[in-house]
C-alpha positions in Angstrom: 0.0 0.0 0.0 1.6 3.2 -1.1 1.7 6.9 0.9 -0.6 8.6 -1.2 -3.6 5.5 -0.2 -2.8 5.4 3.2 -2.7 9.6 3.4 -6.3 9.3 1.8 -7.8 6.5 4.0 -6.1 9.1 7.1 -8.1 11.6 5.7 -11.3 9.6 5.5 -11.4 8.2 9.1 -10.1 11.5 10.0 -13.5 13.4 8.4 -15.4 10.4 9.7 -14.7 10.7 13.5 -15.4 14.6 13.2 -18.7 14.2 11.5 -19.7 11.7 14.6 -18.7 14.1 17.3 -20.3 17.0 15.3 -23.3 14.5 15.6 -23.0 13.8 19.1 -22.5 17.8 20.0 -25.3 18.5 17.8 -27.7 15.4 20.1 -26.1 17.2 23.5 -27.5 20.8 22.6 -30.9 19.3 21.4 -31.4 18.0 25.3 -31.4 22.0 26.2 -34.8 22.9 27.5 -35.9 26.6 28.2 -39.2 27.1 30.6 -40.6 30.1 30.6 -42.6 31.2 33.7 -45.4 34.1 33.9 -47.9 35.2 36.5 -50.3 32.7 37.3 -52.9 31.2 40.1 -51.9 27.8 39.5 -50.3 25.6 41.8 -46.6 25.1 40.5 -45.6 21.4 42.0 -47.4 19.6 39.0 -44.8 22.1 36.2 -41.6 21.7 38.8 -42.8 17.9 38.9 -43.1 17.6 35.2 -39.6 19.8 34.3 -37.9 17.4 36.9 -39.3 14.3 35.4 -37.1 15.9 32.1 -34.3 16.9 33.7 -34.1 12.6 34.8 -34.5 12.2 30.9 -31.2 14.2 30.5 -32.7 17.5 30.0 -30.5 20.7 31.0 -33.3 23.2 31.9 -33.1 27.1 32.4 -35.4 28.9 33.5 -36.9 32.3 33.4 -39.0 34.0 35.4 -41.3 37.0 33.9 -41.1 40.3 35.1 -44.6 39.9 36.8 -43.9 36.4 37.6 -41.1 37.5 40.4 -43.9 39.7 41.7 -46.6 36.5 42.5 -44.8 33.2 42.4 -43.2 31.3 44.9 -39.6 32.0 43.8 -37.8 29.6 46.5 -39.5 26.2 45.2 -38.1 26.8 41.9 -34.8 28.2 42.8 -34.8 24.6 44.9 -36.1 22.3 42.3 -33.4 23.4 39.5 -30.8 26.0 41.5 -30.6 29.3 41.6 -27.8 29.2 38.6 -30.0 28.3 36.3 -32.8 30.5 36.8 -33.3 33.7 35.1 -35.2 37.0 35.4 -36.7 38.4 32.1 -35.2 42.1 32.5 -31.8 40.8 33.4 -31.8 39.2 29.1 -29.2 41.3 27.4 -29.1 38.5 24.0 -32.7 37.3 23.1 -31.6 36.6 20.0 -28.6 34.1 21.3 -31.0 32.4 23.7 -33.1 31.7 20.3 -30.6 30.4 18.5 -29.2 28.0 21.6 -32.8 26.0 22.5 -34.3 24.6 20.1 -37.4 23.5 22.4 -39.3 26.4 24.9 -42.1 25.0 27.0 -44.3 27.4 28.7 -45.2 25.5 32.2 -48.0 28.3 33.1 -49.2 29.9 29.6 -51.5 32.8 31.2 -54.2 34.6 29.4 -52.2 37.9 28.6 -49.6 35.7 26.9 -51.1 34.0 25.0 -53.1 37.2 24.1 -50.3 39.4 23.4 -48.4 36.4 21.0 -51.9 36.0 18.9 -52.2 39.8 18.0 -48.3 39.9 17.6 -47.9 42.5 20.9 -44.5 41.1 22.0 -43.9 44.2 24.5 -41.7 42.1 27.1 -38.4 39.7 26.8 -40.4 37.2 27.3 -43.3 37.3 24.8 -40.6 38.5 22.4 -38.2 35.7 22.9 -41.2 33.1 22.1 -42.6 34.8 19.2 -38.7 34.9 17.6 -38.8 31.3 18.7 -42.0 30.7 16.5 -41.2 33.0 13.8 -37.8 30.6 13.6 -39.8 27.6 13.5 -38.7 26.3 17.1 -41.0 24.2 19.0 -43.1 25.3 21.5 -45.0 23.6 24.1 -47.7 25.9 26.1 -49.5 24.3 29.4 -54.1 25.1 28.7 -54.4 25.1 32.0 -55.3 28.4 33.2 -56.9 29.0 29.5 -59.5 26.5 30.5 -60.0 28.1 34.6 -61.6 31.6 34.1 -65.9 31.6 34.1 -66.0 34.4 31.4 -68.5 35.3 29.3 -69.8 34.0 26.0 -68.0 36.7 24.5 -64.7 36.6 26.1 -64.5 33.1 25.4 -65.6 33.0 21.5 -62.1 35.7 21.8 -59.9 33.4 23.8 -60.8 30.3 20.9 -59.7 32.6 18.5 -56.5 33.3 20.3 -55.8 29.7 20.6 -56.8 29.0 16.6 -53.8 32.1 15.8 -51.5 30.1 18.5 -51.9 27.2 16.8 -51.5 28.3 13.5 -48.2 30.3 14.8 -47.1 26.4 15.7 -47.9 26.6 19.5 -48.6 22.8 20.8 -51.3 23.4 23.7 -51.0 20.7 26.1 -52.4 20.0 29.8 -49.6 20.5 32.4 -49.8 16.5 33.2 -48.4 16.3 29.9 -45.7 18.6 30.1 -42.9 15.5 29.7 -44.0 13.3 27.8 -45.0 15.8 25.1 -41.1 17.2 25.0 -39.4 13.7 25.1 -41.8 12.9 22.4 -41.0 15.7 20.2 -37.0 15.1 20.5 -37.7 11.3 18.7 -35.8 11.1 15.7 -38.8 11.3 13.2 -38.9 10.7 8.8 -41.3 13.8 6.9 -42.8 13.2 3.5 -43.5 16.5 1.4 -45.3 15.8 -2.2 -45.0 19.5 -3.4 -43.2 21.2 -6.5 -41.2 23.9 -4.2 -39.2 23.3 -1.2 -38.2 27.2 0.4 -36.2 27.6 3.7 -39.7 28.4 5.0 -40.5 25.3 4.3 -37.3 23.5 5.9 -38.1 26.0 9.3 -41.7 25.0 9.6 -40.8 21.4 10.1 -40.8 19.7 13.6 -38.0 20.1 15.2 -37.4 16.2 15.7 -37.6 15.7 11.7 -34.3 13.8 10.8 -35.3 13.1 7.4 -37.7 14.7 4.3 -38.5 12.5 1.7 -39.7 14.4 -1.1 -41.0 13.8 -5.2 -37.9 13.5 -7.3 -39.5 16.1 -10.0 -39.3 18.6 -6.6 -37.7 22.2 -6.7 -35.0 22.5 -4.0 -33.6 26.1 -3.5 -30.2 26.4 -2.5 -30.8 28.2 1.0 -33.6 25.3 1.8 -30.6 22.6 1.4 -28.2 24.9 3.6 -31.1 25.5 6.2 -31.6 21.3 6.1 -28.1 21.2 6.6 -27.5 23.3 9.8 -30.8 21.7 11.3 -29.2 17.9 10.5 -32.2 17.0 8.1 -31.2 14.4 5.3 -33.0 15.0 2.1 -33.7 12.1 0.1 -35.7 11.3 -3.0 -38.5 9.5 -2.7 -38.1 5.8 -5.1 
Protein backbone atom coordinates (compact mmCIF):
# COMPACT_ATOMS: atom_id res chain seq x y z
CA UNK A 1 0.00 0.00 0.00
CA UNK A 2 1.64 3.22 -1.09
CA UNK A 3 1.70 6.91 0.90
CA UNK A 4 -0.60 8.58 -1.15
CA UNK A 5 -3.59 5.45 -0.18
CA UNK A 6 -2.79 5.43 3.17
CA UNK A 7 -2.73 9.59 3.42
CA UNK A 8 -6.31 9.33 1.77
CA UNK A 9 -7.75 6.51 4.03
CA UNK A 10 -6.12 9.06 7.05
CA UNK A 11 -8.10 11.56 5.73
CA UNK A 12 -11.28 9.60 5.47
CA UNK A 13 -11.43 8.25 9.05
CA UNK A 14 -10.11 11.51 10.02
CA UNK A 15 -13.53 13.45 8.44
CA UNK A 16 -15.42 10.36 9.73
CA UNK A 17 -14.67 10.69 13.46
CA UNK A 18 -15.36 14.58 13.15
CA UNK A 19 -18.74 14.22 11.49
CA UNK A 20 -19.66 11.71 14.57
CA UNK A 21 -18.69 14.08 17.31
CA UNK A 22 -20.26 16.99 15.34
CA UNK A 23 -23.31 14.46 15.62
CA UNK A 24 -23.04 13.82 19.12
CA UNK A 25 -22.46 17.76 20.04
CA UNK A 26 -25.26 18.49 17.82
CA UNK A 27 -27.72 15.37 20.14
CA UNK A 28 -26.07 17.25 23.45
CA UNK A 29 -27.50 20.83 22.60
CA UNK A 30 -30.90 19.31 21.44
CA UNK A 31 -31.39 17.98 25.29
CA UNK A 32 -31.35 22.04 26.25
CA UNK A 33 -34.80 22.89 27.45
CA UNK A 34 -35.90 26.64 28.19
CA UNK A 35 -39.20 27.11 30.63
CA UNK A 36 -40.57 30.10 30.55
CA UNK A 37 -42.64 31.21 33.68
CA UNK A 38 -45.41 34.10 33.92
CA UNK A 39 -47.87 35.19 36.50
CA UNK A 40 -50.33 32.68 37.30
CA UNK A 41 -52.88 31.18 40.07
CA UNK A 42 -51.89 27.81 39.51
CA UNK A 43 -50.27 25.57 41.82
CA UNK A 44 -46.64 25.08 40.55
CA UNK A 45 -45.56 21.38 42.02
CA UNK A 46 -47.39 19.57 38.98
CA UNK A 47 -44.79 22.09 36.24
CA UNK A 48 -41.61 21.67 38.83
CA UNK A 49 -42.82 17.95 38.94
CA UNK A 50 -43.06 17.64 35.15
CA UNK A 51 -39.59 19.79 34.32
CA UNK A 52 -37.86 17.42 36.93
CA UNK A 53 -39.29 14.31 35.41
CA UNK A 54 -37.11 15.91 32.09
CA UNK A 55 -34.28 16.92 33.74
CA UNK A 56 -34.12 12.62 34.76
CA UNK A 57 -34.53 12.24 30.89
CA UNK A 58 -31.17 14.21 30.47
CA UNK A 59 -32.73 17.54 29.98
CA UNK A 60 -30.48 20.74 30.97
CA UNK A 61 -33.26 23.19 31.91
CA UNK A 62 -33.09 27.12 32.41
CA UNK A 63 -35.45 28.95 33.49
CA UNK A 64 -36.88 32.26 33.41
CA UNK A 65 -39.05 33.98 35.37
CA UNK A 66 -41.32 37.02 33.88
CA UNK A 67 -41.12 40.29 35.08
CA UNK A 68 -44.58 39.87 36.84
CA UNK A 69 -43.95 36.37 37.65
CA UNK A 70 -41.07 37.50 40.41
CA UNK A 71 -43.88 39.66 41.71
CA UNK A 72 -46.61 36.46 42.49
CA UNK A 73 -44.80 33.22 42.36
CA UNK A 74 -43.19 31.30 44.90
CA UNK A 75 -39.56 31.98 43.84
CA UNK A 76 -37.78 29.57 46.49
CA UNK A 77 -39.54 26.24 45.25
CA UNK A 78 -38.07 26.82 41.88
CA UNK A 79 -34.78 28.16 42.77
CA UNK A 80 -34.79 24.56 44.88
CA UNK A 81 -36.08 22.29 42.26
CA UNK A 82 -33.42 23.42 39.55
CA UNK A 83 -30.75 25.99 41.54
CA UNK A 84 -30.59 29.31 41.57
CA UNK A 85 -27.81 29.19 38.64
CA UNK A 86 -30.01 28.30 36.26
CA UNK A 87 -32.84 30.51 36.84
CA UNK A 88 -33.26 33.75 35.10
CA UNK A 89 -35.23 37.01 35.40
CA UNK A 90 -36.69 38.35 32.13
CA UNK A 91 -35.20 42.06 32.55
CA UNK A 92 -31.84 40.77 33.41
CA UNK A 93 -31.80 39.15 29.08
CA UNK A 94 -29.25 41.28 27.42
CA UNK A 95 -29.14 38.49 24.04
CA UNK A 96 -32.73 37.31 23.10
CA UNK A 97 -31.56 36.61 20.00
CA UNK A 98 -28.59 34.06 21.25
CA UNK A 99 -31.03 32.42 23.68
CA UNK A 100 -33.07 31.66 20.27
CA UNK A 101 -30.59 30.35 18.52
CA UNK A 102 -29.19 27.96 21.65
CA UNK A 103 -32.78 26.00 22.47
CA UNK A 104 -34.33 24.63 20.14
CA UNK A 105 -37.38 23.55 22.42
CA UNK A 106 -39.34 26.41 24.92
CA UNK A 107 -42.13 24.98 26.96
CA UNK A 108 -44.30 27.41 28.67
CA UNK A 109 -45.22 25.51 32.23
CA UNK A 110 -48.05 28.28 33.13
CA UNK A 111 -49.25 29.86 29.63
CA UNK A 112 -51.46 32.82 31.18
CA UNK A 113 -54.17 34.59 29.40
CA UNK A 114 -52.22 37.86 28.65
CA UNK A 115 -49.58 35.72 26.93
CA UNK A 116 -51.13 33.99 24.97
CA UNK A 117 -53.13 37.16 24.11
CA UNK A 118 -50.25 39.39 23.41
CA UNK A 119 -48.37 36.37 21.02
CA UNK A 120 -51.86 35.97 18.90
CA UNK A 121 -52.15 39.82 18.05
CA UNK A 122 -48.27 39.88 17.61
CA UNK A 123 -47.94 42.47 20.86
CA UNK A 124 -44.53 41.15 21.95
CA UNK A 125 -43.94 44.18 24.50
CA UNK A 126 -41.68 42.12 27.14
CA UNK A 127 -38.43 39.74 26.82
CA UNK A 128 -40.36 37.24 27.28
CA UNK A 129 -43.26 37.33 24.76
CA UNK A 130 -40.58 38.52 22.41
CA UNK A 131 -38.22 35.67 22.94
CA UNK A 132 -41.19 33.06 22.11
CA UNK A 133 -42.57 34.82 19.24
CA UNK A 134 -38.67 34.92 17.59
CA UNK A 135 -38.77 31.29 18.68
CA UNK A 136 -41.99 30.70 16.50
CA UNK A 137 -41.19 33.02 13.83
CA UNK A 138 -37.80 30.61 13.62
CA UNK A 139 -39.77 27.56 13.45
CA UNK A 140 -38.71 26.31 17.13
CA UNK A 141 -41.01 24.22 19.01
CA UNK A 142 -43.08 25.32 21.53
CA UNK A 143 -45.03 23.61 24.07
CA UNK A 144 -47.68 25.94 26.14
CA UNK A 145 -49.51 24.30 29.45
CA UNK A 146 -54.09 25.09 28.68
CA UNK A 147 -54.41 25.15 32.00
CA UNK A 148 -55.31 28.38 33.24
CA UNK A 149 -56.87 28.97 29.48
CA UNK A 150 -59.54 26.45 30.47
CA UNK A 151 -59.96 28.12 34.64
CA UNK A 152 -61.64 31.57 34.06
CA UNK A 153 -65.94 31.58 34.14
CA UNK A 154 -65.95 34.36 31.37
CA UNK A 155 -68.47 35.32 29.25
CA UNK A 156 -69.84 34.05 26.04
CA UNK A 157 -67.98 36.72 24.46
CA UNK A 158 -64.69 36.58 26.14
CA UNK A 159 -64.53 33.12 25.44
CA UNK A 160 -65.58 32.98 21.49
CA UNK A 161 -62.06 35.75 21.76
CA UNK A 162 -59.89 33.39 23.82
CA UNK A 163 -60.79 30.33 20.88
CA UNK A 164 -59.66 32.59 18.51
CA UNK A 165 -56.46 33.29 20.28
CA UNK A 166 -55.83 29.74 20.61
CA UNK A 167 -56.79 28.97 16.58
CA UNK A 168 -53.84 32.14 15.81
CA UNK A 169 -51.54 30.15 18.48
CA UNK A 170 -51.93 27.17 16.75
CA UNK A 171 -51.48 28.34 13.51
CA UNK A 172 -48.16 30.26 14.76
CA UNK A 173 -47.11 26.44 15.73
CA UNK A 174 -47.91 26.61 19.49
CA UNK A 175 -48.63 22.77 20.82
CA UNK A 176 -51.34 23.37 23.70
CA UNK A 177 -51.05 20.66 26.08
CA UNK A 178 -52.37 20.03 29.83
CA UNK A 179 -49.60 20.54 32.38
CA UNK A 180 -49.79 16.51 33.21
CA UNK A 181 -48.38 16.27 29.92
CA UNK A 182 -45.74 18.58 30.10
CA UNK A 183 -42.86 15.47 29.75
CA UNK A 184 -44.03 13.35 27.82
CA UNK A 185 -44.96 15.83 25.06
CA UNK A 186 -41.05 17.24 25.02
CA UNK A 187 -39.39 13.68 25.11
CA UNK A 188 -41.83 12.89 22.38
CA UNK A 189 -41.01 15.72 20.16
CA UNK A 190 -36.95 15.07 20.48
CA UNK A 191 -37.73 11.26 18.66
CA UNK A 192 -35.76 11.11 15.71
CA UNK A 193 -38.84 11.30 13.17
CA UNK A 194 -38.89 10.68 8.77
CA UNK A 195 -41.32 13.81 6.95
CA UNK A 196 -42.79 13.19 3.52
CA UNK A 197 -43.54 16.47 1.39
CA UNK A 198 -45.27 15.80 -2.18
CA UNK A 199 -44.97 19.53 -3.38
CA UNK A 200 -43.16 21.19 -6.54
CA UNK A 201 -41.19 23.95 -4.19
CA UNK A 202 -39.21 23.28 -1.22
CA UNK A 203 -38.19 27.19 0.35
CA UNK A 204 -36.16 27.64 3.68
CA UNK A 205 -39.71 28.38 5.02
CA UNK A 206 -40.50 25.25 4.31
CA UNK A 207 -37.31 23.48 5.87
CA UNK A 208 -38.11 26.02 9.25
CA UNK A 209 -41.68 25.00 9.63
CA UNK A 210 -40.79 21.42 10.10
CA UNK A 211 -40.77 19.72 13.59
CA UNK A 212 -37.97 20.05 15.22
CA UNK A 213 -37.39 16.16 15.74
CA UNK A 214 -37.55 15.67 11.69
CA UNK A 215 -34.26 13.81 10.84
CA UNK A 216 -35.28 13.05 7.44
CA UNK A 217 -37.67 14.69 4.28
CA UNK A 218 -38.46 12.53 1.68
CA UNK A 219 -39.74 14.45 -1.07
CA UNK A 220 -40.99 13.81 -5.22
CA UNK A 221 -37.86 13.52 -7.33
CA UNK A 222 -39.53 16.13 -10.04
CA UNK A 223 -39.26 18.59 -6.65
CA UNK A 224 -37.67 22.19 -6.71
CA UNK A 225 -35.03 22.51 -3.96
CA UNK A 226 -33.59 26.09 -3.46
CA UNK A 227 -30.21 26.40 -2.47
CA UNK A 228 -30.80 28.23 1.00
CA UNK A 229 -33.58 25.32 1.83
CA UNK A 230 -30.59 22.61 1.44
CA UNK A 231 -28.21 24.94 3.64
CA UNK A 232 -31.09 25.51 6.23
CA UNK A 233 -31.57 21.26 6.12
CA UNK A 234 -28.08 21.18 6.62
CA UNK A 235 -27.50 23.27 9.76
CA UNK A 236 -30.75 21.70 11.34
CA UNK A 237 -29.19 17.89 10.52
CA UNK A 238 -32.18 16.95 8.06
CA UNK A 239 -31.19 14.37 5.27
CA UNK A 240 -33.02 14.96 2.11
CA UNK A 241 -33.72 12.09 0.10
CA UNK A 242 -35.65 11.32 -3.00
CA UNK A 243 -38.50 9.48 -2.67
CA UNK A 244 -38.05 5.76 -5.06
Amino acid sequence: MNQELIDQIRKIVERVLEEGASTDSQAADEKQLLAIFGATRLELDEPIQQLRTCMQDGWKITIIFSDLATKVLNLESIYAAFGEENVLQENSLTDIPAFVDTYQHIVLPVFSHPMAAKLALGAVDTPSTYLVYEALLRGKTVIAVSDALKQDNASQHINAIKVEYVNVLSELGVQLIPMIQIAESVNKKTSDSSASLDRPLISASTISNLDANVRELVYAKQTIITPLAREHAKKRGIKLIPKR
